[in-house]
C-alpha positions as a Markdown table, in Angstrom:
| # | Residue | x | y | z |
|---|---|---|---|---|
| 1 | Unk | 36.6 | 10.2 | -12.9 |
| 2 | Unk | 35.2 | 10.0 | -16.4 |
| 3 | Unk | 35.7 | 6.6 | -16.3 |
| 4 | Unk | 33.3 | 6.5 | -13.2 |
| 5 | Unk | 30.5 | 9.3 | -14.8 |
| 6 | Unk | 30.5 | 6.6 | -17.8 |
| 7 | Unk | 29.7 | 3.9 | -16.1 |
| 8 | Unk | 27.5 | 5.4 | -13.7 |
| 9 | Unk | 25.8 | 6.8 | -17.1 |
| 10 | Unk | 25.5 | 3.4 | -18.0 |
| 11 | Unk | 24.0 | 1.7 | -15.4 |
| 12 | Unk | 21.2 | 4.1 | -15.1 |
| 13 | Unk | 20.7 | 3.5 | -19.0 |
| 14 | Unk | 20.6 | -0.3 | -18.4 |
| 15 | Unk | 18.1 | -0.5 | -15.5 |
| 16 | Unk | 16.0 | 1.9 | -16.9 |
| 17 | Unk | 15.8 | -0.4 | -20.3 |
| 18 | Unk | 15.4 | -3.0 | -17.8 |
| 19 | Unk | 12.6 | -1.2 | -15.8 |
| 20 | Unk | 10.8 | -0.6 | -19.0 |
| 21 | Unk | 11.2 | -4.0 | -20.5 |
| 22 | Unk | 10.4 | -5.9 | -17.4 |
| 23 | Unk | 8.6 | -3.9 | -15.2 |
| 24 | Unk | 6.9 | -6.6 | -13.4 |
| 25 | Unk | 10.0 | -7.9 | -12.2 |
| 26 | Unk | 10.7 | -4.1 | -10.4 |
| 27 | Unk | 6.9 | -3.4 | -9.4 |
| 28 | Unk | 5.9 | -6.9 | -8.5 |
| 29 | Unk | 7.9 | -8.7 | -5.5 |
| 30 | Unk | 5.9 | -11.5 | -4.4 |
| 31 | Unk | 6.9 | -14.6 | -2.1 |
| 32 | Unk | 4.9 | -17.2 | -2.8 |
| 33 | Unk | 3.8 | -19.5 | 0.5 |
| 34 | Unk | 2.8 | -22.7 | 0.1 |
| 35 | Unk | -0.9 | -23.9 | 0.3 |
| 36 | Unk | -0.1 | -25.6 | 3.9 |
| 37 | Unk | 1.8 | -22.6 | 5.2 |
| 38 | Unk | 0.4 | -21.8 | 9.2 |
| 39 | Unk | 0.7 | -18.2 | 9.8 |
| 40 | Unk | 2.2 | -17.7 | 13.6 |
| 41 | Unk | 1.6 | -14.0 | 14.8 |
| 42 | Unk | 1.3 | -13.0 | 18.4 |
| 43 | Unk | -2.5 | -12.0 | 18.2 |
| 44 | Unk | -5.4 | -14.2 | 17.6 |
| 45 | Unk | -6.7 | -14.3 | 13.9 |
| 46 | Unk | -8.7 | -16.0 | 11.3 |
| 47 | Unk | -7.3 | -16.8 | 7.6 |
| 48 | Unk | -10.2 | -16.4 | 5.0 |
| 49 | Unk | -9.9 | -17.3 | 1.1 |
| 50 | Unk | -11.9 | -15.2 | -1.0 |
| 51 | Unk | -13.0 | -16.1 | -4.7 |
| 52 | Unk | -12.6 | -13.6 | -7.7 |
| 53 | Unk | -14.9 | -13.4 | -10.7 |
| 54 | Unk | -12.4 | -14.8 | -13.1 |
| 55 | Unk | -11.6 | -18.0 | -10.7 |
| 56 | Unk | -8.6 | -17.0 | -8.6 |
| 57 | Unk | -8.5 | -17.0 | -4.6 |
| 58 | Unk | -7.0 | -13.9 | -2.5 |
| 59 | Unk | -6.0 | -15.1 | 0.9 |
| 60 | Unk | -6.8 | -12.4 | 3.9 |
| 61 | Unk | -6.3 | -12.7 | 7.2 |
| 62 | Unk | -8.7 | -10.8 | 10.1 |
| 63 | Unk | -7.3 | -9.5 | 12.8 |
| 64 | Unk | -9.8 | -8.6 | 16.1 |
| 65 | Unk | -9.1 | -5.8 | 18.9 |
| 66 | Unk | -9.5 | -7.4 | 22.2 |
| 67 | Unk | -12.0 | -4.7 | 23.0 |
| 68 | Unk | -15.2 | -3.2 | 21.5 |
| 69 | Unk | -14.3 | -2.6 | 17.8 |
| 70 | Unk | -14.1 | 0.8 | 17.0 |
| 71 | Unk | -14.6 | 0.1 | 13.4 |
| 72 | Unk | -13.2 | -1.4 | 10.8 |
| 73 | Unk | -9.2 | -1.2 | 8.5 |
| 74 | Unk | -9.0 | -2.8 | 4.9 |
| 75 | Unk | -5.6 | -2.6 | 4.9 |
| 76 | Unk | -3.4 | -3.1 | 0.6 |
| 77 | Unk | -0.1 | -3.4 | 1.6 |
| 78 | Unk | 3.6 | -2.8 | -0.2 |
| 79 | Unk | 4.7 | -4.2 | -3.5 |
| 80 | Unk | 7.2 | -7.1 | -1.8 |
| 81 | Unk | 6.8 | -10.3 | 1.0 |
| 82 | Unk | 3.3 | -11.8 | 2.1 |
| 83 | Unk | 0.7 | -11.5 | 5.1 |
| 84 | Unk | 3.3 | -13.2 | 7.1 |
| 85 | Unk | 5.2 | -10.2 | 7.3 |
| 86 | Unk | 2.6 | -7.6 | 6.9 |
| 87 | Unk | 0.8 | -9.5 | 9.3 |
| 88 | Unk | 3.2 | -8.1 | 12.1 |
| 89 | Unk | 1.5 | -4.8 | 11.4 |
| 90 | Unk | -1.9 | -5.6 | 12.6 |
| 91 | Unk | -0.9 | -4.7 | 16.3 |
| 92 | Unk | -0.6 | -1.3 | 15.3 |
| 93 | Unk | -4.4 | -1.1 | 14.5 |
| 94 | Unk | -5.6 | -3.9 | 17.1 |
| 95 | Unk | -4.1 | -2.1 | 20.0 |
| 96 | Unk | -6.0 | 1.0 | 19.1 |
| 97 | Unk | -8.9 | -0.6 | 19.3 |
| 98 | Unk | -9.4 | -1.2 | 15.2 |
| 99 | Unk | -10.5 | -4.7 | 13.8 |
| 100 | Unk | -8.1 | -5.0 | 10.2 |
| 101 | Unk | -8.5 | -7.0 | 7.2 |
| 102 | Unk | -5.1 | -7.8 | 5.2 |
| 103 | Unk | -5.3 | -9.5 | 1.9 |
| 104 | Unk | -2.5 | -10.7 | -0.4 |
| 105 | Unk | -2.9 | -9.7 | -3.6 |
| 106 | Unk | -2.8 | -12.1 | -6.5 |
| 107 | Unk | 0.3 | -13.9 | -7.1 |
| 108 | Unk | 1.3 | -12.9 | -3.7 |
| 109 | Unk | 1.9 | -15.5 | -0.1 |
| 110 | Unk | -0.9 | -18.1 | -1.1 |
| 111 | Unk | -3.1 | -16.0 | -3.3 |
| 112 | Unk | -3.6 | -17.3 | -6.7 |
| 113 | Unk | -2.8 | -15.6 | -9.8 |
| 114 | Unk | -0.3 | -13.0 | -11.4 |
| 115 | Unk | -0.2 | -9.5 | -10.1 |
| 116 | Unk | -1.3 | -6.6 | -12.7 |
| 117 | Unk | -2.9 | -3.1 | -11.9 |
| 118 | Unk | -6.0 | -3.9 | -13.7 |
| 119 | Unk | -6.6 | -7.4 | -11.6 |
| 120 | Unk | -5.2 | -5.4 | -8.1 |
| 121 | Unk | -7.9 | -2.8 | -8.2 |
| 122 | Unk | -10.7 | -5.3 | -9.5 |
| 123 | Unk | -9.7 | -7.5 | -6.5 |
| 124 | Unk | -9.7 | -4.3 | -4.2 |
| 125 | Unk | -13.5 | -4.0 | -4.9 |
| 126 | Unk | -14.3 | -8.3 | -4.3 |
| 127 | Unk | -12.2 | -8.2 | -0.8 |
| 128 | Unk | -14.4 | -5.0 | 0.4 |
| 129 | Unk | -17.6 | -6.8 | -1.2 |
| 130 | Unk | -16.5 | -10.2 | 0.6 |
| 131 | Unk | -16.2 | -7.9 | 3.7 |
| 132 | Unk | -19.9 | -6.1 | 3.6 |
| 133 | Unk | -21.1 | -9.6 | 3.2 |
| 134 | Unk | -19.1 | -11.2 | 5.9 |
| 135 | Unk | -18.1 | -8.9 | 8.8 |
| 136 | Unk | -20.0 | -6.6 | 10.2 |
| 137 | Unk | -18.7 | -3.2 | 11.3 |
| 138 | Unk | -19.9 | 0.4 | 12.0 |
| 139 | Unk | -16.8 | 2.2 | 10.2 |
| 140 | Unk | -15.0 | 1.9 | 7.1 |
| 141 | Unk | -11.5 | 2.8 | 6.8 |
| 142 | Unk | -9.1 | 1.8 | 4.0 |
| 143 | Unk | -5.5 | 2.3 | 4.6 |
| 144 | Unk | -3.0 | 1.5 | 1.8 |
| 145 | Unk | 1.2 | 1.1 | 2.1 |
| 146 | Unk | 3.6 | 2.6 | -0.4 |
| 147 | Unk | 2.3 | 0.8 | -3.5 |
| 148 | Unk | -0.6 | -0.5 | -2.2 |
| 149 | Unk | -2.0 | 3.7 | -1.6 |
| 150 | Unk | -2.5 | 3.4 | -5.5 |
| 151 | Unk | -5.0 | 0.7 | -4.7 |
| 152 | Unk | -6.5 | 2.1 | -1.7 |
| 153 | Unk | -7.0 | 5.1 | -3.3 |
| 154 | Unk | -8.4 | 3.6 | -6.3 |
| 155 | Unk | -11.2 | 1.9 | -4.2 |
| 156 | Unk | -11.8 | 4.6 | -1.9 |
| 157 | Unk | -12.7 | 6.6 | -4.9 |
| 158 | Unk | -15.7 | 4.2 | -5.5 |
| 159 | Unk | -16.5 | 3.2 | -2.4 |
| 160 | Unk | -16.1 | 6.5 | -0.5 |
| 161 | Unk | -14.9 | 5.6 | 3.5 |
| 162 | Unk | -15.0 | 7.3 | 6.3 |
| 163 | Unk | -11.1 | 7.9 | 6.2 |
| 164 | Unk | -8.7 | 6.9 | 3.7 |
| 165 | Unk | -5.0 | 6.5 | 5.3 |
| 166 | Unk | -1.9 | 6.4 | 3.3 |
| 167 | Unk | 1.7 | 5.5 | 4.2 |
| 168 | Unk | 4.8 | 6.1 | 2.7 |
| 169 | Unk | 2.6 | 7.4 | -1.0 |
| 170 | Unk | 3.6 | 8.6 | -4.5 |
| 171 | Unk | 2.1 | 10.6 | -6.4 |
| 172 | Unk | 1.8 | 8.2 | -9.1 |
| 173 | Unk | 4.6 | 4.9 | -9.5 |
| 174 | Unk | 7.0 | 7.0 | -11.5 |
| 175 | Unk | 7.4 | 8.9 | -8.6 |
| 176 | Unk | 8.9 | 6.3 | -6.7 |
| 177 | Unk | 11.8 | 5.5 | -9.3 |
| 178 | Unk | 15.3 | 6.5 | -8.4 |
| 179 | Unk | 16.2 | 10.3 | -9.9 |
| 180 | Unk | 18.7 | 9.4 | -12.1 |
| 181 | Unk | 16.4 | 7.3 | -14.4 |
| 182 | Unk | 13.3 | 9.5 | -14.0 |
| 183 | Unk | 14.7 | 11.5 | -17.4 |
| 184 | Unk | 15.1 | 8.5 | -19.1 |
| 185 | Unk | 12.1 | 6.5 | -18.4 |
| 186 | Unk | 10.0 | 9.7 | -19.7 |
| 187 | Unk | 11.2 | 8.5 | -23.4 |
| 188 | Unk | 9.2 | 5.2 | -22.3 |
| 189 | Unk | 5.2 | 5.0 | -22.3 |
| 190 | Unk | 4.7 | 3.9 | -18.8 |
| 191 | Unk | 2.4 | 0.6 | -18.7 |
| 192 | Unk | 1.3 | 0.7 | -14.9 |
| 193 | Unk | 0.2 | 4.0 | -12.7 |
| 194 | Unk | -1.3 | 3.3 | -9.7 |
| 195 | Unk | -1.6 | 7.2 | -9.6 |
| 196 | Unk | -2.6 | 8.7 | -6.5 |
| 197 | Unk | -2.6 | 12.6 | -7.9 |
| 198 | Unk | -5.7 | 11.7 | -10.6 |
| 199 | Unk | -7.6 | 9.9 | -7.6 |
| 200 | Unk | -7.1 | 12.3 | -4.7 |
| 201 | Unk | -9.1 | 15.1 | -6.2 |
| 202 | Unk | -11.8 | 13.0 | -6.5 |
| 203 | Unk | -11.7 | 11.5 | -3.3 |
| 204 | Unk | -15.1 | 12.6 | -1.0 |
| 205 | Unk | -13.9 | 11.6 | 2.4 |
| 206 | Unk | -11.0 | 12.1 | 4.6 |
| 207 | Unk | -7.8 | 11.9 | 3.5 |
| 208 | Unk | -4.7 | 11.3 | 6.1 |
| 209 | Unk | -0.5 | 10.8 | 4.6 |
| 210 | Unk | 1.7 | 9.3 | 6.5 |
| 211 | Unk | 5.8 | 10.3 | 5.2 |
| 212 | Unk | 9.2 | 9.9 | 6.3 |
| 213 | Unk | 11.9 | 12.4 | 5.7 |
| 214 | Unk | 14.3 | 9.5 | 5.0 |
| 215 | Unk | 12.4 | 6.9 | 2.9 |
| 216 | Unk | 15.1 | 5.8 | 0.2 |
| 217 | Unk | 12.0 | 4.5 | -1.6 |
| 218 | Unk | 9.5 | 6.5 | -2.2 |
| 219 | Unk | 11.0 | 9.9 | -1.8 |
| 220 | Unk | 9.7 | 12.3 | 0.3 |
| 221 | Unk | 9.3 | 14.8 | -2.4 |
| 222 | Unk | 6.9 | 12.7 | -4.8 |
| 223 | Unk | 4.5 | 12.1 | -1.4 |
| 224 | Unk | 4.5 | 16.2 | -1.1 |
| 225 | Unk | 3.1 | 16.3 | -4.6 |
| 226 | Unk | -0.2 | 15.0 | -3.4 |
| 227 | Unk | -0.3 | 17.7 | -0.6 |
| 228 | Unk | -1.6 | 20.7 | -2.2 |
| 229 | Unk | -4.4 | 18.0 | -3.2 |
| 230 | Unk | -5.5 | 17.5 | 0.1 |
| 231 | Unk | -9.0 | 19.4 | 1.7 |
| 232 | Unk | -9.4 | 20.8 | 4.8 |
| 233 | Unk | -9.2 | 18.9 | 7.2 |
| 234 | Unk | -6.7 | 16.4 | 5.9 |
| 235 | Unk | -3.3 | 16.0 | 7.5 |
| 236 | Unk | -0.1 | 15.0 | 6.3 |
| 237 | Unk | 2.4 | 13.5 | 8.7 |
| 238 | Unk | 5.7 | 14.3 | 7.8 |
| 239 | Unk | 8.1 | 12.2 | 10.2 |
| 240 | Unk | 11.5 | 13.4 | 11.1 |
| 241 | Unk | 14.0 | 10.6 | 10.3 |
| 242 | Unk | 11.8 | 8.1 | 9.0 |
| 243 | Unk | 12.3 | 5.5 | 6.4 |
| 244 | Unk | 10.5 | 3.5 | 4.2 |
| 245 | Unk | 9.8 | 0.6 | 6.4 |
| 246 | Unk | 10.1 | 2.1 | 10.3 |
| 247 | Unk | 7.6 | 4.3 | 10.3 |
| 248 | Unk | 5.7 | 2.6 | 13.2 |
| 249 | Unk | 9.0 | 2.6 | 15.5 |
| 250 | Unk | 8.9 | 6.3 | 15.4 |
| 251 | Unk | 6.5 | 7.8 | 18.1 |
| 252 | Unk | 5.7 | 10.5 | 16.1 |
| 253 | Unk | 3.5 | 8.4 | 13.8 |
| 254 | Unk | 2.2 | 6.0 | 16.8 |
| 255 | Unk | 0.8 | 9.2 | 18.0 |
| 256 | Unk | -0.4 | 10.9 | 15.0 |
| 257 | Unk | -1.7 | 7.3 | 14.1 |
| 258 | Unk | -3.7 | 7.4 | 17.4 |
| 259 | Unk | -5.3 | 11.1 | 16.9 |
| 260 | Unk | -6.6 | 10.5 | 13.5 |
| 261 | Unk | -8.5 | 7.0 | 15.0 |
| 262 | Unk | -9.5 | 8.0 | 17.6 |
């Protein structure tokens, strides 16, 4: 037994040395596509390639509802893959009646670049900029996915939407590292945030979350910390049985997905 509590003890020392030495390699989990790559989804779409200030190009790809657009989703999702598997999520939005704008971020699928906080939230603002300037629409909403709710939120603070959703959320990325190391990696200084619980309280428009009880991710208790943050009005979806990557097989959140944009 103590042989097992000292290795145990040693493993979480290692990967949070690790975390803390490398922390792009935990955060970051890009697959990079190659320039030729056709995206095959089964909804129509158009692929867009949008220029950043300091000469990179994000890749987004616009999904259209088949009927009368009820407005309009900016969609930053999770910190691993490319649009062609967060592409399979359009649907969800589509079928509701939502047009939806996903963009890769830098370093990511066939975007150009290497992924940092700093560069993710200044290429937040260029993709919604691109999008005033390109494709029109009544309604903005800006929905973010585990780590991309620290960008959302980020931009929603200065662009203020008509509804900021959030799915699978921490409170800030610390939250979302394993208990064991979270004593350990308070000796470190953290280099990246993304955190949610400063931007909230500043956040002017409507404010949904989106949380499963069994998300081995993002625990469920670092999303409650951002509930007593919430105004009236808000919800938060708390989704019995749900993990980090499921949520939209649950009807639960399919329906409490459909009340909020509606």
């Amino acid at each position: 037994m103590l042989l097992i509590l000292a290795f145990a003890a040693s493993l979480v020392i290692v990967s949070s040395g690790l975390f803390y030495i490398f922390p792009e390699k935990f955060i970051f989990q890009p697959k990079i596509l190659a320039a030729d790559h056709v995206f095959q989804f089964d909804q129509p779409f158009s692929e867009h390639f949008i220029k950043t200030p300091d000469g990179e190009t994000l890749n987004a790809l616009l999904f259209k509802s088949s009927t009368p657009s009820k407005g309009f989703i900016l969609y930053f999702h999770g910190n691993a893959g490319n649009l062609q598997r967060w592409g399979t999520y359009a649907i969800d939005f589509t079928e509701l009646g939502y047009d939806i704008l996903m963009v890769d971020y830098r370093g990511y699928g066939k975007s150009t670049g290497k992924p940092s906080e700093v560069d993710f939230y200044a290429d937040a603002q260029v993709v919604l900029d691109w999008t005033k300037a390109n494709i029109p629409f009544s309604r903005l909403i800006i929905y973010g996915r585990s780590l991309g709710s620290g960008v959302a939120t980020q931009l929603a603070v200065k662009n203020t939407p008509e509804l900021l959703i959030l799915e699978t959320p921490f409170n800030e990325l610390r939250g979302a590292i394993n208990t064991p190391m979270q004593p350990l990696l308070a000796l470190f200084p953290a280099r990246y945030h993304f955190p949610n619980d400063k931007n909230i309280p500043l956040l002017k428009c409507r404010k949904v979350i989106f949380h499963g009880t069994l998300d081995w991710v993002v625990p469920l208790s670092s999303a409650l910390k951002l509930k007593p943050l919430l105004s009236q009005g808000d919800r938060f979806f708390i989704i019995e049985g749900g993990g980090h990557r499921n949520l939209n097989k649950f009807k639960e959140f399919q329906k409490g997905l459909a009340q909020v944009l509606n």
